[in-house]
C-alpha positions as CSV (number, residue, x, y, z in Angstrom):
1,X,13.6,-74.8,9.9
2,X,17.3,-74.8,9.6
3,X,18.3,-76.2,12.5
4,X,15.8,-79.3,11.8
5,X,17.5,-79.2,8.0
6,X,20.9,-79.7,9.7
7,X,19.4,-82.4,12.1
8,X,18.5,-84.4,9.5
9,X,21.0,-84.0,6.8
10,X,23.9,-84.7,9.8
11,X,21.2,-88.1,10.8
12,X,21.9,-89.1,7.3
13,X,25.5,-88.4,7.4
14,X,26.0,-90.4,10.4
15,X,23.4,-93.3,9.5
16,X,26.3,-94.1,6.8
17,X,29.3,-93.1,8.6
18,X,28.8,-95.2,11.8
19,X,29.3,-99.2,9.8
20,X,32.2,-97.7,8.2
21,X,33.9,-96.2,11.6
22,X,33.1,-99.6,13.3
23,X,34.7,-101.6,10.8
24,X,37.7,-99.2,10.3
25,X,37.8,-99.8,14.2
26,X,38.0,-103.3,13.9
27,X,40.2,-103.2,10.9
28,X,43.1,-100.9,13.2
29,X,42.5,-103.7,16.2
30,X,42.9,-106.5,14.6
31,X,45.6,-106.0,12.0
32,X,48.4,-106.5,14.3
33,X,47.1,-109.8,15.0
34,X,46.1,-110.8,11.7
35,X,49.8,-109.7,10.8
36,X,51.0,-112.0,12.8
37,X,49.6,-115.3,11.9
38,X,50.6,-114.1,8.3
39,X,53.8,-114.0,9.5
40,X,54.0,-117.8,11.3
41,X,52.3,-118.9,7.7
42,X,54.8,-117.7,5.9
43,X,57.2,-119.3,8.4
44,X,55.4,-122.6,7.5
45,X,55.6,-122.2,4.1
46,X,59.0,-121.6,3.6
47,X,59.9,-124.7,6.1
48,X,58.1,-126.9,3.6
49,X,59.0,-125.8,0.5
50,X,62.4,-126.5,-0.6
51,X,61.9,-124.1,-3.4
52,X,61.0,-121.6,-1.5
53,X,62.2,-117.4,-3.0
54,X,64.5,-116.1,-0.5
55,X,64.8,-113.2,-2.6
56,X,64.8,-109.7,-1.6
57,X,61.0,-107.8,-1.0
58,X,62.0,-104.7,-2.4
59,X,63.9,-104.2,-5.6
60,X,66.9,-101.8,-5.8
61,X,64.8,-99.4,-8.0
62,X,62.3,-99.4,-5.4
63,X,64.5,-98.5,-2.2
64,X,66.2,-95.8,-5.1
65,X,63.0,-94.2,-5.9
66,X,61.8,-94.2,-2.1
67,X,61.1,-90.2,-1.5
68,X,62.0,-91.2,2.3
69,X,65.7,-91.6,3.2
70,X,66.8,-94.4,4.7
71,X,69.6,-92.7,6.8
72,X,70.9,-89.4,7.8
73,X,73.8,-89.3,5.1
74,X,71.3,-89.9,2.1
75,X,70.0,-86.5,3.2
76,X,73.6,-85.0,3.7
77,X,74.7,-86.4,0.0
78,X,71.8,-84.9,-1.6
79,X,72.3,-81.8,-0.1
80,X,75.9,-82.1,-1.2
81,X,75.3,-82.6,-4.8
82,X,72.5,-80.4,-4.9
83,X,75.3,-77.6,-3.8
84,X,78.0,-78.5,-6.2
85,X,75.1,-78.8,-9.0
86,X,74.0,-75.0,-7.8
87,X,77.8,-74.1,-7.9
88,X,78.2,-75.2,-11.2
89,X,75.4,-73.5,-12.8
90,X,76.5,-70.1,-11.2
91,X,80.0,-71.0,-12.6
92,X,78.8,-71.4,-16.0
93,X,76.5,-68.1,-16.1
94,X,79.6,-65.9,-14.3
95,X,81.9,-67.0,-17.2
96,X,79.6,-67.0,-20.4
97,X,78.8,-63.6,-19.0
98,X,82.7,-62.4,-18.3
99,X,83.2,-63.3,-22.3
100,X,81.0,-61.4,-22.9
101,X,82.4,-58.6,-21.4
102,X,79.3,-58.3,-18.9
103,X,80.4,-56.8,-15.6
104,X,79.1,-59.9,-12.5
105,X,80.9,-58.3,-9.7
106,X,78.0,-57.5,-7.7
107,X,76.2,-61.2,-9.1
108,X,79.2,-62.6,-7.1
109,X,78.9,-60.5,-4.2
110,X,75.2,-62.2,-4.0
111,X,76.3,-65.9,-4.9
112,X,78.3,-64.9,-1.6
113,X,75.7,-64.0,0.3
114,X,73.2,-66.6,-0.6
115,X,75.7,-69.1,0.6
116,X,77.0,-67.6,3.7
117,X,73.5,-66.0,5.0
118,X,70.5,-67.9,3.1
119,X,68.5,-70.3,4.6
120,X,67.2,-72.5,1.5
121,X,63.4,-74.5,2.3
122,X,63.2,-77.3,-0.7
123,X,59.4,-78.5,0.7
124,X,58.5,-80.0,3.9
125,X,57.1,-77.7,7.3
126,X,59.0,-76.0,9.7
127,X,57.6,-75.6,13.6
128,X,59.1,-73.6,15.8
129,X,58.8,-71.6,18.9
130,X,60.6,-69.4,18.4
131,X,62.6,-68.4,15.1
132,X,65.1,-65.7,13.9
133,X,66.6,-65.2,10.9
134,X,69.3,-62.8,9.3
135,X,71.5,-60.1,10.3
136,X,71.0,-59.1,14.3
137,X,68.5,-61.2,14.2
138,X,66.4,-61.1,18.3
139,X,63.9,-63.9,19.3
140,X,62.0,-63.0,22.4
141,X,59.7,-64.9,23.8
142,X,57.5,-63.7,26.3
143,X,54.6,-65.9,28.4
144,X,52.0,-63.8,28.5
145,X,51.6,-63.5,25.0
146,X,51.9,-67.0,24.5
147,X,49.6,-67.7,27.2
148,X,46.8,-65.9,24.8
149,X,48.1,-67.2,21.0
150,X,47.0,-70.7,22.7
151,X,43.5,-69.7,24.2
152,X,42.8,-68.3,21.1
153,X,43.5,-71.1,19.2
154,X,41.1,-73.4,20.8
């Protein structure tokens, strides 16, 4: 009785899937091309009208708030301020707490050693193969093992 449950309930499923994956088919095909005349009719359109806007597509507040960056030093200035930001803060707490007599040698000893061993993840995915991290640190890789992980996984 339940296999004749799933029958049907997956023949209804796919009775109102199939129109949609057709037409998201033919949607993904013909875009590029239907792109493309968009494209020579804009052409057109600005060769007739004298009036035409020649202005920009995207403001400056949009290419500002993009989460993407647009080249490799966006990313490095970020992580540059972000730093000197980070520094600041730590700054700030080490002296309020040396006036207040508050002993932050060993809070400096680990401001040290966050910046010279950490390794900081804001987000996003790491993939690897292999990976190590910290003090005498191995990464060993061996085949056979691998080998399995990947016929396990399927």
């Amino acid at each position: 009785m339940q296999k004749v449950d799933l029958l049907f309930q997956s023949f209804l499923i796919s009775f109102f899937i199939w129109p949609l994956s057709f037409a998201q088919t033919a949607y993904k095909i013909f875009k590029p091309i239907i792109d493309y005349f968009k494209k020579i009719i804009d052409i057109l359109i600005i060769k007739e009208n004298p009036g035409f806007n020649y202005g920009s597509i995207t403001s400056i507040r949009e290419n500002f708030s993009d989460t993407h960056y647009r080249n490799y030093f966006q990313f490095l200035d970020q992580d540059m301020y972000l730093k000197v930001i980070e520094n600041a803060l730590f700054e700030g707490i080490v002296e309020f707490l040396d006036s207040k007599n508050i002993d932050t040698s060993e809070l400096k000893n680990k401001q040290s050693k966050i910046i010279n061993e950490g390794i900081i993840m804001t987000g996003g995915e790491i993939r690897t193969g292999i990976l190590a991290i910290g003090r005498r640190a191995r990464a060993i890789f061996n085949k056979r093992k691998a080998k399995t992980i990947k016929k396990s996984r399927r």
